[in-house]
SETOR-173896 format. One record per atom (N, C-alpha, C): residue number from 0; residue in three letters; y, z, x. Coordinates in Angstrom, 3 decimals. Layout:
N
@seq:NUM; type:Ala; north:Y; up:Z; east:X
...
% end
This chain:
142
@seq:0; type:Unk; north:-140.007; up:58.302; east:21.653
@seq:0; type:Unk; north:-139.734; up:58.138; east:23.070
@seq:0; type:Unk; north:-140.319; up:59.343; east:23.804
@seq:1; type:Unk; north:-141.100; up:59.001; east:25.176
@seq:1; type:Unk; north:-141.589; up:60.484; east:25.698
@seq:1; type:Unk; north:-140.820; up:60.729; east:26.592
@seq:2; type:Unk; north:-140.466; up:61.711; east:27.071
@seq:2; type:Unk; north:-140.127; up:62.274; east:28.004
@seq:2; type:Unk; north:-139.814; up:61.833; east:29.247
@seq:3; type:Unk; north:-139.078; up:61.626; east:30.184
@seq:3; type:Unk; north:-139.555; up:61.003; east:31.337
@seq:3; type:Unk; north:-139.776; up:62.140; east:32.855
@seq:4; type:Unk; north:-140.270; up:63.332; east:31.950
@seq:4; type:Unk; north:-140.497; up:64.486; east:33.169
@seq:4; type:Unk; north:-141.715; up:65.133; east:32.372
@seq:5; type:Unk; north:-142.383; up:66.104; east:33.293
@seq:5; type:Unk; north:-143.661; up:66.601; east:32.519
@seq:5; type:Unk; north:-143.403; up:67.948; east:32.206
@seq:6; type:Unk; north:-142.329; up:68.819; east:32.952
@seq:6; type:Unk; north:-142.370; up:70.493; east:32.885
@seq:6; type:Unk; north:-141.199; up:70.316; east:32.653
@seq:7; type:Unk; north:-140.812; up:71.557; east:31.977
@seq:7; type:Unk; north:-139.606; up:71.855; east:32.169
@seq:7; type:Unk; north:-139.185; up:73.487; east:31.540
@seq:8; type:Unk; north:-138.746; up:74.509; east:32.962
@seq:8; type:Unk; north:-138.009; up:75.503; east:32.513
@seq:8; type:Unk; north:-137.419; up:76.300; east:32.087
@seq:9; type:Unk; north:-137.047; up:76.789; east:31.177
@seq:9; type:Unk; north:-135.638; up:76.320; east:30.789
@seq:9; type:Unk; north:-135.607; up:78.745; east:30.235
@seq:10; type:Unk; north:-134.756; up:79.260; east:31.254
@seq:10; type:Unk; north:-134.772; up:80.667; east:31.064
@seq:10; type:Unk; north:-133.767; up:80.653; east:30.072
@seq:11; type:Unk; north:-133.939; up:81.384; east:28.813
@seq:11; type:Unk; north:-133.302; up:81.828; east:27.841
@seq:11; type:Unk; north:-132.660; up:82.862; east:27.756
@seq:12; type:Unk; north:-131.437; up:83.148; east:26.954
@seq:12; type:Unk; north:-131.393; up:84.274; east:26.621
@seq:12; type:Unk; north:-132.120; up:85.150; east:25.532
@seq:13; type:Unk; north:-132.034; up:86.458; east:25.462
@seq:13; type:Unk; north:-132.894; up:87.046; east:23.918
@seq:13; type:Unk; north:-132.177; up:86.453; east:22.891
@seq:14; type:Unk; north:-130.891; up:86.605; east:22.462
@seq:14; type:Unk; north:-129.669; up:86.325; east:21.405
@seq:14; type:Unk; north:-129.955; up:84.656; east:21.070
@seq:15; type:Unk; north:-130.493; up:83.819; east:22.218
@seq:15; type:Unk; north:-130.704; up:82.449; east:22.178
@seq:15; type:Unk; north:-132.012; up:82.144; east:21.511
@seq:16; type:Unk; north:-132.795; up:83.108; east:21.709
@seq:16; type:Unk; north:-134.242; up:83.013; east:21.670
@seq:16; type:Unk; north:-134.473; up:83.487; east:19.824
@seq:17; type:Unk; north:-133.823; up:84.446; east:19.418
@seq:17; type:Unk; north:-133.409; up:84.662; east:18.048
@seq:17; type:Unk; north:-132.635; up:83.621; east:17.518
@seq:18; type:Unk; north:-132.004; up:83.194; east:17.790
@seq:18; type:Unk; north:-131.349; up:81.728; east:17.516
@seq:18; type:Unk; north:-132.827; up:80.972; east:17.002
@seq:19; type:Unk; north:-133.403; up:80.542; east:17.728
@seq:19; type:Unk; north:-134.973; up:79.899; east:17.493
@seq:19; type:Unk; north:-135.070; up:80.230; east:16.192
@seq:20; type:Unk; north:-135.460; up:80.965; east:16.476
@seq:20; type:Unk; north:-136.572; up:81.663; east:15.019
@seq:20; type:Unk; north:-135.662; up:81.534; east:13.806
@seq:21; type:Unk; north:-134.745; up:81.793; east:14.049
@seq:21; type:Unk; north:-133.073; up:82.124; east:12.577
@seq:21; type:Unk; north:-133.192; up:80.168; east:12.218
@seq:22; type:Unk; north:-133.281; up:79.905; east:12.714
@seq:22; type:Unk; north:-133.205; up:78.724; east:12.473
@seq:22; type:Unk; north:-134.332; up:77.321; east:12.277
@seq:23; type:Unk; north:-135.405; up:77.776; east:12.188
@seq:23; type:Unk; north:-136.542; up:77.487; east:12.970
@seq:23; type:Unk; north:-136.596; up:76.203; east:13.817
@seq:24; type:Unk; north:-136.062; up:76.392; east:14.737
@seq:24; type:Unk; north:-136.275; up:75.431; east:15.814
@seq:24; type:Unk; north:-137.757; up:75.681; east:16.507
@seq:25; type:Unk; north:-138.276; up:74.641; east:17.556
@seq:25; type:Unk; north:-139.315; up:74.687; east:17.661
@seq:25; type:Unk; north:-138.850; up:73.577; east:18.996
@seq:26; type:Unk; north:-139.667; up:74.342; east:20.020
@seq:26; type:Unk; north:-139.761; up:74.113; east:21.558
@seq:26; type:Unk; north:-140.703; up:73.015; east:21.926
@seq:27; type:Unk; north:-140.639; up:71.952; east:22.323
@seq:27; type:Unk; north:-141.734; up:71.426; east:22.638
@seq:27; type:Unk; north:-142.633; up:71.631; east:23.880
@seq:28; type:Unk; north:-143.825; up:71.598; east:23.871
@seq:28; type:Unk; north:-145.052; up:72.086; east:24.730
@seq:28; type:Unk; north:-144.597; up:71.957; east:26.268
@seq:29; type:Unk; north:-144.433; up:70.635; east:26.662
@seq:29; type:Unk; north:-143.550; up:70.706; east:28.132
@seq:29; type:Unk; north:-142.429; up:71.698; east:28.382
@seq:30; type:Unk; north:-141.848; up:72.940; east:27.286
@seq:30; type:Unk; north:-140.645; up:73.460; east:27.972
@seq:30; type:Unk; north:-141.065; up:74.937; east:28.082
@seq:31; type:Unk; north:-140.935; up:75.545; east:28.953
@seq:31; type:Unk; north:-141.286; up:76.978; east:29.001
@seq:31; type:Unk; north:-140.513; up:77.574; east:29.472
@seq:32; type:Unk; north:-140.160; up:78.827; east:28.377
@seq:32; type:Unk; north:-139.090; up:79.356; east:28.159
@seq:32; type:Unk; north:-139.301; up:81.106; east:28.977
@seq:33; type:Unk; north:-138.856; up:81.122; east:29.773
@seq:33; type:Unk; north:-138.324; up:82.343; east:31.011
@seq:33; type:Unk; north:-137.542; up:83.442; east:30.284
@seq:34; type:Unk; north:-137.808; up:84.507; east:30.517
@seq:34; type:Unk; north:-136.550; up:85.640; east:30.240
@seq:34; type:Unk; north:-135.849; up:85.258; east:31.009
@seq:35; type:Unk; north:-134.380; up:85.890; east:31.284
@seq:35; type:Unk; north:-133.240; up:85.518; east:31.716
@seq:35; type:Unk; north:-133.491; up:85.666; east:33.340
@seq:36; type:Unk; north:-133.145; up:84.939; east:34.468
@seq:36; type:Unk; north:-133.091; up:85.233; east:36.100
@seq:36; type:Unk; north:-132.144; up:85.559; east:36.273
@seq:37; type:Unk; north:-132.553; up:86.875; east:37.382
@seq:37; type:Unk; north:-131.215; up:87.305; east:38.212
@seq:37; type:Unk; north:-131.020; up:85.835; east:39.433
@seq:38; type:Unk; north:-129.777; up:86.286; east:40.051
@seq:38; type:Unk; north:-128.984; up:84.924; east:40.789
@seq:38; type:Unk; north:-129.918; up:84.262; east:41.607
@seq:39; type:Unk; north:-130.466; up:85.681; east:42.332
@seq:39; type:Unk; north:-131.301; up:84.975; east:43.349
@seq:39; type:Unk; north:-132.742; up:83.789; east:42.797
@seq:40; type:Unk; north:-133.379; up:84.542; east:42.104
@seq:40; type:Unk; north:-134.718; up:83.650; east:41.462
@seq:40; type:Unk; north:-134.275; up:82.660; east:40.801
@seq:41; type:Unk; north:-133.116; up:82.790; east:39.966
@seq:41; type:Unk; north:-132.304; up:81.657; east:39.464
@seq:41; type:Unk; north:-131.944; up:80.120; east:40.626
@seq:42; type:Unk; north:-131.428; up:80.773; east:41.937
@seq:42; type:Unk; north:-131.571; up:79.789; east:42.568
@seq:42; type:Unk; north:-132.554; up:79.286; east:43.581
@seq:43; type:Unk; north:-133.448; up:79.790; east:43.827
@seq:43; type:Unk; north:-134.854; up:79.462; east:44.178
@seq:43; type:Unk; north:-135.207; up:78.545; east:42.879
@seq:44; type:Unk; north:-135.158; up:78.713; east:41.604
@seq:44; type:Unk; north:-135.517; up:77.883; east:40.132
@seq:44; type:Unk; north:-134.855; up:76.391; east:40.819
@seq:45; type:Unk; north:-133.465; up:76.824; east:40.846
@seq:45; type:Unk; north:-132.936; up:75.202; east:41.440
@seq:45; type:Unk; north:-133.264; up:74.455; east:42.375
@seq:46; type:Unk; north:-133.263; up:75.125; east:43.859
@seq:46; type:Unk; north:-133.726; up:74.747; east:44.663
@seq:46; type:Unk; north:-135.145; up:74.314; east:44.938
@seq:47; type:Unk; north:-136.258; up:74.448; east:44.089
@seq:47; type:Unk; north:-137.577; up:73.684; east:44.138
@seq:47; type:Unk; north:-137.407; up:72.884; east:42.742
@seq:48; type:Unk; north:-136.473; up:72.630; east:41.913
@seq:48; type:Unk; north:-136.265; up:71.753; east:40.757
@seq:48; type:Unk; north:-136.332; up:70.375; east:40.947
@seq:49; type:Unk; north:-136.760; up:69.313; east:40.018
@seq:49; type:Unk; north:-136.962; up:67.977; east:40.176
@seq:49; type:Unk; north:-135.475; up:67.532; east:39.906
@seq:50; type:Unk; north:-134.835; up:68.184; east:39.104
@seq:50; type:Unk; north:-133.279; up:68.096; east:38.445
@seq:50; type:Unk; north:-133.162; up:69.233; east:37.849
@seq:51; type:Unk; north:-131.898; up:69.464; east:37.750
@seq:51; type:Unk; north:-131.389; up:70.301; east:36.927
@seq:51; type:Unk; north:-130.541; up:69.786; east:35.653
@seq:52; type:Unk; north:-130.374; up:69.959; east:34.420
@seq:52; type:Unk; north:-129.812; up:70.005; east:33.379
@seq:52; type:Unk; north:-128.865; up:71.394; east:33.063
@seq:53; type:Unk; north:-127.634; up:71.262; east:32.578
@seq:53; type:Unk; north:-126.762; up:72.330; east:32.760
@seq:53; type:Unk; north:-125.544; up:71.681; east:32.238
@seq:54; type:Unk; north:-124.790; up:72.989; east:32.103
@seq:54; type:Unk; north:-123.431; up:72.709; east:31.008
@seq:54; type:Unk; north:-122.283; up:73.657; east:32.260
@seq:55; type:Unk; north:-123.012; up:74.127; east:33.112
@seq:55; type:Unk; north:-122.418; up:74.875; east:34.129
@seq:55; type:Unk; north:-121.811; up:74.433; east:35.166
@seq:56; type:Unk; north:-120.716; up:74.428; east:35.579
@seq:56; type:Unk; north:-119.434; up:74.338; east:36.883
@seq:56; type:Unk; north:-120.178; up:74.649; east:37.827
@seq:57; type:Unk; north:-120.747; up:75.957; east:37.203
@seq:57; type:Unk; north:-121.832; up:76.782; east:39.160
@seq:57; type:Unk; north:-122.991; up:76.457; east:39.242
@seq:58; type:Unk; north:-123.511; up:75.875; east:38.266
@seq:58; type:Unk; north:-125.194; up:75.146; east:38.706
@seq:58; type:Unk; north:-124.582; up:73.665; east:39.100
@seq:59; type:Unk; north:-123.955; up:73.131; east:38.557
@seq:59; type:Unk; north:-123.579; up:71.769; east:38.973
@seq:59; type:Unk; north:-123.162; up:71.800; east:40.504
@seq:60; type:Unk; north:-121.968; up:72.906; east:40.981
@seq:60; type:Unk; north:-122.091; up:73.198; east:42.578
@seq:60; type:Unk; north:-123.213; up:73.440; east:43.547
@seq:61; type:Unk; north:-124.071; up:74.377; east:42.848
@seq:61; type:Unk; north:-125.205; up:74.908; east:43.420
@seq:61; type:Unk; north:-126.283; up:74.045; east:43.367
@seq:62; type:Unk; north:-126.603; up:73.078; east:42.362
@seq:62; type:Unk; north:-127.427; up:71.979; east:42.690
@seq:62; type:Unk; north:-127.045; up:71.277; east:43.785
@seq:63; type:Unk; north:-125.633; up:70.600; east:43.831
@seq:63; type:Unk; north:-125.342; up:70.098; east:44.883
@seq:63; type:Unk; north:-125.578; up:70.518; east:46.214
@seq:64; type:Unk; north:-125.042; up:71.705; east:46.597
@seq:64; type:Unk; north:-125.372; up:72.128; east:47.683
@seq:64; type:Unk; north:-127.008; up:72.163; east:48.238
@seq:65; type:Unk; north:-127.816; up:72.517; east:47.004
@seq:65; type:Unk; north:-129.399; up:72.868; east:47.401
@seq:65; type:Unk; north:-130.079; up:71.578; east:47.341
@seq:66; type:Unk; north:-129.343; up:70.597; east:47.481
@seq:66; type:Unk; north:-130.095; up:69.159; east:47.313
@seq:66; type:Unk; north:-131.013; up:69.149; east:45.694
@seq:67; type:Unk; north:-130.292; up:69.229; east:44.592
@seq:67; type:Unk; north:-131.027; up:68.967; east:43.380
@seq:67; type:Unk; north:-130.471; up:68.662; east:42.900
@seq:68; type:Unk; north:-130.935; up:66.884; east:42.175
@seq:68; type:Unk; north:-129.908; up:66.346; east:40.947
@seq:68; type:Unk; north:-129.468; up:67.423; east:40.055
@seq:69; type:Unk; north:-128.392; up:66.895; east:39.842
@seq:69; type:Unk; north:-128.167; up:67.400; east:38.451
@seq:69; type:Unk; north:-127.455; up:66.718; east:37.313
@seq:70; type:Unk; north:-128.172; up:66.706; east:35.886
@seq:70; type:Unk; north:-127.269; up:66.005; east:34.552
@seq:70; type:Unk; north:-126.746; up:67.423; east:34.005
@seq:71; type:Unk; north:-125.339; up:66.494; east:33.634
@seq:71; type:Unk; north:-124.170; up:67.717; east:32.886
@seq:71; type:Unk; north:-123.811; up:67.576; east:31.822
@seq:72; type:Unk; north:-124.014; up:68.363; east:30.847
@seq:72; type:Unk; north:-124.216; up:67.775; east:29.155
@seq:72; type:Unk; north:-122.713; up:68.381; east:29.054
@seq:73; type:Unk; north:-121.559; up:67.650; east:29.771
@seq:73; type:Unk; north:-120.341; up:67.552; east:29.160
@seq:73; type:Unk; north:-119.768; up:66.480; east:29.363
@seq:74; type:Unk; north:-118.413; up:66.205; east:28.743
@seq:74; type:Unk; north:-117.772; up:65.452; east:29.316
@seq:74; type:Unk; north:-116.653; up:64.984; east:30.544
@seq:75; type:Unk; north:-116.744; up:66.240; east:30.793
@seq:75; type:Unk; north:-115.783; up:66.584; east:32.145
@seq:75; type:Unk; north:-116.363; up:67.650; east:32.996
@seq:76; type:Unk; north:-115.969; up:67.888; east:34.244
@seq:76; type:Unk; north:-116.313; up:68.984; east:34.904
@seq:76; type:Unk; north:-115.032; up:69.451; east:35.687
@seq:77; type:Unk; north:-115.243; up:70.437; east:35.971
@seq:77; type:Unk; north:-114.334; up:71.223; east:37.422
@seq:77; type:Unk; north:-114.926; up:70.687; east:38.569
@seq:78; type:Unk; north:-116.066; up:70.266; east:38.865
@seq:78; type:Unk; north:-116.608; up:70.036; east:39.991
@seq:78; type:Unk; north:-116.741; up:68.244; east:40.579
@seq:79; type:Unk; north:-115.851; up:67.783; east:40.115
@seq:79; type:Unk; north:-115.926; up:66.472; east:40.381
@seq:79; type:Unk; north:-116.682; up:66.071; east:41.696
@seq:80; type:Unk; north:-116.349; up:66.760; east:42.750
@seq:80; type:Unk; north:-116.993; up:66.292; east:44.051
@seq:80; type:Unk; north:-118.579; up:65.672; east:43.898
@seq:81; type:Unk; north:-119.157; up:66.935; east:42.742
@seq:81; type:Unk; north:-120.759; up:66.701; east:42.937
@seq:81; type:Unk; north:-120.701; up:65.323; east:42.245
@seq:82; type:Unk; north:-119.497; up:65.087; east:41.559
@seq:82; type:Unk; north:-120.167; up:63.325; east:40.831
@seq:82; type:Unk; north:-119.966; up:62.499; east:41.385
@seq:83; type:Unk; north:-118.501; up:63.019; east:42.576
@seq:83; type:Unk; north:-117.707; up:61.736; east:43.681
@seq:83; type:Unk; north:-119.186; up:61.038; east:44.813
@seq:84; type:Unk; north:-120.054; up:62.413; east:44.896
@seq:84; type:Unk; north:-121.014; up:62.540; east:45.979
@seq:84; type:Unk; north:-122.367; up:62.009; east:45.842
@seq:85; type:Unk; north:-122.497; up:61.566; east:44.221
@seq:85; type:Unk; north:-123.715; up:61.385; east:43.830
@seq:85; type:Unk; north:-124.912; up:62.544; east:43.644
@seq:86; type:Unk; north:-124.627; up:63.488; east:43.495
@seq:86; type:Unk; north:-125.760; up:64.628; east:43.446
@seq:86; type:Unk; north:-125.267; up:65.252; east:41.918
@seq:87; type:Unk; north:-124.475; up:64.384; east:41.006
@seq:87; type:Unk; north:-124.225; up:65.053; east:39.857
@seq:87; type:Unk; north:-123.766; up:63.740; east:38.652
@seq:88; type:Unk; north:-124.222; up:63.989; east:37.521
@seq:88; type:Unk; north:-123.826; up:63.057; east:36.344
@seq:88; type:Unk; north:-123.401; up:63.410; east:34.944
@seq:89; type:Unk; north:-122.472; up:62.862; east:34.980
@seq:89; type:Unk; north:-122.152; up:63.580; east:33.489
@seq:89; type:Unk; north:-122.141; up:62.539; east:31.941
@seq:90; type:Unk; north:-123.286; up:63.323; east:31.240
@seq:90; type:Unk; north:-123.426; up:62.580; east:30.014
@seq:90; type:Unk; north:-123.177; up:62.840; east:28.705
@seq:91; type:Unk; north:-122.241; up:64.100; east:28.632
@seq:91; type:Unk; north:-122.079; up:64.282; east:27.465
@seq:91; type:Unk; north:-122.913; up:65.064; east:26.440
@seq:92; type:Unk; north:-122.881; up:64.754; east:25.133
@seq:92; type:Unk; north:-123.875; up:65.906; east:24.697
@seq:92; type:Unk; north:-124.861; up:64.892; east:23.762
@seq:93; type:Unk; north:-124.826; up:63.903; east:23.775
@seq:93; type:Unk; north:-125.645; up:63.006; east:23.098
@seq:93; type:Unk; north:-127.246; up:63.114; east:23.666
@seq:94; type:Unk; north:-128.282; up:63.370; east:22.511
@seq:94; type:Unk; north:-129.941; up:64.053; east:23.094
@seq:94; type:Unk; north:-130.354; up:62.416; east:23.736
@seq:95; type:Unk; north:-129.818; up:61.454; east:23.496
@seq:95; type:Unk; north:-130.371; up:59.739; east:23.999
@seq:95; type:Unk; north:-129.665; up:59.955; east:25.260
@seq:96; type:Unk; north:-128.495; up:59.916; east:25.008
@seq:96; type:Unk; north:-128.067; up:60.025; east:26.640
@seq:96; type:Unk; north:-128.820; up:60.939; east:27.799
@seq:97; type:Unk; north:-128.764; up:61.943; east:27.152
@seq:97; type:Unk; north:-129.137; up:63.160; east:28.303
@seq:97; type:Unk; north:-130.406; up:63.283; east:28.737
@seq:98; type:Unk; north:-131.307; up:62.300; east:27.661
@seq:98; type:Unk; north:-132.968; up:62.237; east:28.146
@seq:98; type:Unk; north:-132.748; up:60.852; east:29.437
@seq:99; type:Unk; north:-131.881; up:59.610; east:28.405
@seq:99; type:Unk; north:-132.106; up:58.697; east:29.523
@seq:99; type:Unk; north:-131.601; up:58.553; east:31.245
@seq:100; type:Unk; north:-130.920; up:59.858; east:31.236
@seq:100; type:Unk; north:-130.107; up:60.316; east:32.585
@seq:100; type:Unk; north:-130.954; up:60.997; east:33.345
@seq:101; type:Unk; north:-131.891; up:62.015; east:32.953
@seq:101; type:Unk; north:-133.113; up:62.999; east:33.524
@seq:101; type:Unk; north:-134.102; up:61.873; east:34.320
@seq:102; type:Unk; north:-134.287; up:61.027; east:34.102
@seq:102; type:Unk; north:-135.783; up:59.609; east:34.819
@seq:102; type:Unk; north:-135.077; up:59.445; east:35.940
@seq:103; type:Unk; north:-133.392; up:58.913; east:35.665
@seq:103; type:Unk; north:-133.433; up:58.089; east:37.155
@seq:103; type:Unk; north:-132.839; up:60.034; east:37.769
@seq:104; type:Unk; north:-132.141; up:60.964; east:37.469
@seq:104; type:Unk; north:-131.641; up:61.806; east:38.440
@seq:104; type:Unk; north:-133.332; up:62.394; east:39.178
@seq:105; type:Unk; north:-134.086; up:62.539; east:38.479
@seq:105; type:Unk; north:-135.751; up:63.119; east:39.431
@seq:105; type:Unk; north:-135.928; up:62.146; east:40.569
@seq:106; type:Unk; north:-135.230; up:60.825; east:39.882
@seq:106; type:Unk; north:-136.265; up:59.816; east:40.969
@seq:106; type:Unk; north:-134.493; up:60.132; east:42.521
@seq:107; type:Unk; north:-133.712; up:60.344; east:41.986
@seq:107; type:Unk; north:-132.837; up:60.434; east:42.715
@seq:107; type:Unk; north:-132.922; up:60.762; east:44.015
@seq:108; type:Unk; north:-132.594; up:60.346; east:45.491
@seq:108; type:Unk; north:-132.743; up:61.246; east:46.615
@seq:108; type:Unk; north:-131.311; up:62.118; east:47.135
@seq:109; type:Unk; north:-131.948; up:63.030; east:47.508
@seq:109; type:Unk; north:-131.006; up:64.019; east:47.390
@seq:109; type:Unk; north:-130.068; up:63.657; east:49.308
@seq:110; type:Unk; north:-129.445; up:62.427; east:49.495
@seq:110; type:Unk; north:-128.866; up:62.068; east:50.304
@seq:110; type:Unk; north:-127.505; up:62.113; east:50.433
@seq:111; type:Unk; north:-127.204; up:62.802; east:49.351
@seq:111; type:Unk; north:-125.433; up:62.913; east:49.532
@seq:111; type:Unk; north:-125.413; up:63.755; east:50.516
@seq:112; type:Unk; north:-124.167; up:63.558; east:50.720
@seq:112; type:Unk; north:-123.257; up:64.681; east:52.176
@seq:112; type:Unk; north:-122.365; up:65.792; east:50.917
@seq:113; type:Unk; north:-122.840; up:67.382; east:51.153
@seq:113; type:Unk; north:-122.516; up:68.218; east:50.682
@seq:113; type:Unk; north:-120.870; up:68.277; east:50.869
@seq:114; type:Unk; north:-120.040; up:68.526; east:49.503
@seq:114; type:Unk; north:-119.053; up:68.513; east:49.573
@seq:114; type:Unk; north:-117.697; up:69.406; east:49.812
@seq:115; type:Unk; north:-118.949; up:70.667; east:49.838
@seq:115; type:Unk; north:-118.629; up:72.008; east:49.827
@seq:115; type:Unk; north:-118.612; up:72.712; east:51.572
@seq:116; type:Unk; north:-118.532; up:71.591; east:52.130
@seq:116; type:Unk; north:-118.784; up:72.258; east:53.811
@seq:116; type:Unk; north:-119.791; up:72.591; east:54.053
@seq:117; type:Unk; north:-120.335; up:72.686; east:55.646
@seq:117; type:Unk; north:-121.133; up:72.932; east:56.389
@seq:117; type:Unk; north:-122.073; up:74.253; east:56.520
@seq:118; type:Unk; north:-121.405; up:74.877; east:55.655
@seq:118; type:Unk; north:-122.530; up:76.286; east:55.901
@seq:118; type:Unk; north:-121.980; up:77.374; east:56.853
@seq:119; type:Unk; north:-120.749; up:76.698; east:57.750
@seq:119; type:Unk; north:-119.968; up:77.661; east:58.626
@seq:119; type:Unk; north:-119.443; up:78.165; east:58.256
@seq:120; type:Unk; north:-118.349; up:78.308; east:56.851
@seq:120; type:Unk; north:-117.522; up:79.202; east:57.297
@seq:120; type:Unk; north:-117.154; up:80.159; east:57.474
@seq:121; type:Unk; north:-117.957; up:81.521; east:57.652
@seq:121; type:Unk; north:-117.854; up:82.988; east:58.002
@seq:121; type:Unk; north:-118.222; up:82.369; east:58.963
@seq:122; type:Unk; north:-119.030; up:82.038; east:59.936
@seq:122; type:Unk; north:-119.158; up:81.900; east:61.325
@seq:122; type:Unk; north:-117.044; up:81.155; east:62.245
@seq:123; type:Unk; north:-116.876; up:80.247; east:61.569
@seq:123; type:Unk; north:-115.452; up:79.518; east:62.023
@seq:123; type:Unk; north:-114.496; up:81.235; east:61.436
@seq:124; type:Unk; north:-114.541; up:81.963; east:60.537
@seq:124; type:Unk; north:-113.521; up:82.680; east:60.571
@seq:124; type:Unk; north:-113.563; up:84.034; east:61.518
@seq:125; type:Unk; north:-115.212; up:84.382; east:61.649
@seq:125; type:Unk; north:-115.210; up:85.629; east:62.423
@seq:125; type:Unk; north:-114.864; up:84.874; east:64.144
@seq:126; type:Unk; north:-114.779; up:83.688; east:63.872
@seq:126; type:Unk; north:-114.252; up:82.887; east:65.749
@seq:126; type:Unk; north:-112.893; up:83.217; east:65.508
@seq:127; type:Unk; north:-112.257; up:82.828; east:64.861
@seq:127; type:Unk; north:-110.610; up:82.761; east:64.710
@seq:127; type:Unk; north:-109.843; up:84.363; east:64.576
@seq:128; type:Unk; north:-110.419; up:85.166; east:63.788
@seq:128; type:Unk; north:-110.461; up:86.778; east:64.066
@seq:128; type:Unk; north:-110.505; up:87.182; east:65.269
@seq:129; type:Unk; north:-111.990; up:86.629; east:65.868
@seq:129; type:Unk; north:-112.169; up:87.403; east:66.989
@seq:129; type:Unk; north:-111.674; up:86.485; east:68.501
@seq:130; type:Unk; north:-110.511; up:85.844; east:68.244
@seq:130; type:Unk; north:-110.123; up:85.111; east:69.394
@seq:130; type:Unk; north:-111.006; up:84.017; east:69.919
@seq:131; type:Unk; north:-112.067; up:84.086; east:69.334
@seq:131; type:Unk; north:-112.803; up:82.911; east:69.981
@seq:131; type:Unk; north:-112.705; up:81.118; east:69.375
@seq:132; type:Unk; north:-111.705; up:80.980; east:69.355
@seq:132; type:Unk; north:-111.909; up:79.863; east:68.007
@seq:132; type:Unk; north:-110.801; up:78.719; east:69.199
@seq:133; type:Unk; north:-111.510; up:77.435; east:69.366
@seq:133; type:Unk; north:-111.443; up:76.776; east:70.208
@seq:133; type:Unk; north:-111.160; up:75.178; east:69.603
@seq:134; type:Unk; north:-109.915; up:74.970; east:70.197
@seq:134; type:Unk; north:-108.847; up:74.134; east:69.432
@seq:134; type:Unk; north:-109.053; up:72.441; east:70.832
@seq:135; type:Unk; north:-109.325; up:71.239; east:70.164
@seq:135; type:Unk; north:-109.076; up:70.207; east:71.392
@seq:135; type:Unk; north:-109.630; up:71.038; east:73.006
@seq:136; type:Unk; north:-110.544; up:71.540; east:72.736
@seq:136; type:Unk; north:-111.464; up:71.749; east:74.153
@seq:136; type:Unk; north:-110.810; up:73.160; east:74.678
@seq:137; type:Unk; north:-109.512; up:73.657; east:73.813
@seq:137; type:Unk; north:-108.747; up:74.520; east:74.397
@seq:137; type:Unk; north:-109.095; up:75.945; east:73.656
@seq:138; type:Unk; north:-109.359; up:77.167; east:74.151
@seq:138; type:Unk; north:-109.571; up:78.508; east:73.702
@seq:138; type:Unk; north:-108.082; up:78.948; east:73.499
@seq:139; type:Unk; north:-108.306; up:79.156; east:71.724
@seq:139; type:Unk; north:-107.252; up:79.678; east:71.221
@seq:139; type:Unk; north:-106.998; up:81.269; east:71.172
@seq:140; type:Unk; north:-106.257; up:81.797; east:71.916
@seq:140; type:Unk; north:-106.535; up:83.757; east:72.038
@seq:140; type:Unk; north:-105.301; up:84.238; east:70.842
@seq:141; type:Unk; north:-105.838; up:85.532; east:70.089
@seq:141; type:Unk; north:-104.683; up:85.929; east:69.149
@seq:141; type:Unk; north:-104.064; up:86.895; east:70.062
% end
């Protein structure tokens, strides 16, 4: 069965990367393997991603929010919203499952409504601090 994506990512750790070799596993040509990213380049990685694949609570959030599928090689999450919302799927750890989930999440559009709020809220709390925070048309003063 091939693939149903052409690149793929995937930043390692060193301890992971010795794992390889101890074992001889062997990478196939589509995956290219990154030293580890700090947060920021890490999420720039997500945010221009076709999907993301992850076992992570905070990439599964953070895909969501940055508009990027994501498959979750568990069986449960903390983050249910991203699956309530459609920007998240969970398949378990089976290698059939988790390839046949990657085709349709790329082709996926990233049209859910973020579940995590608007992007305001330090803007809504420095209003409510600073007296400016405006209730039914009415200015609420502390």
């Amino acid at each position: 069965m091939s693939p149903p994506y052409s690149d793929s990512t995937r930043p390692i750790h060193p301890r992971a990367e010795e794992r390889l070799s101890e074992f001889d596993l062997s990478i196939p040509e589509n995956v290219r393997l990154v030293e580890p990213l700090d947060y920021l380049d890490f999420l720039q990685l997500q945010q221009h991603a076709a999907t993301m694949v992850t076992d992570s609570g905070g990439v599964q959030e953070e895909s969501c929010i940055l508009e990027t599928p994501c498959v979750t090689v568990r069986a449960n999450t903390e983050r249910p919203e991203t699956v309530t919302v459609g920007a998240n799927e969970l398949v378990g750890v089976d290698p059939a499952e988790i390839v046949a989930a990657v085709k349709p999440a790329v082709e996926t559009d990233a049209d859910w409504k973020n579940p995590f709020g608007d992007g305001t809220a330090a803007e809504q709390i420095l209003d409510i601090v600073c007296g400016n925070h405006v209730v039914d048309n009415t200015q609420v003063n502390r």
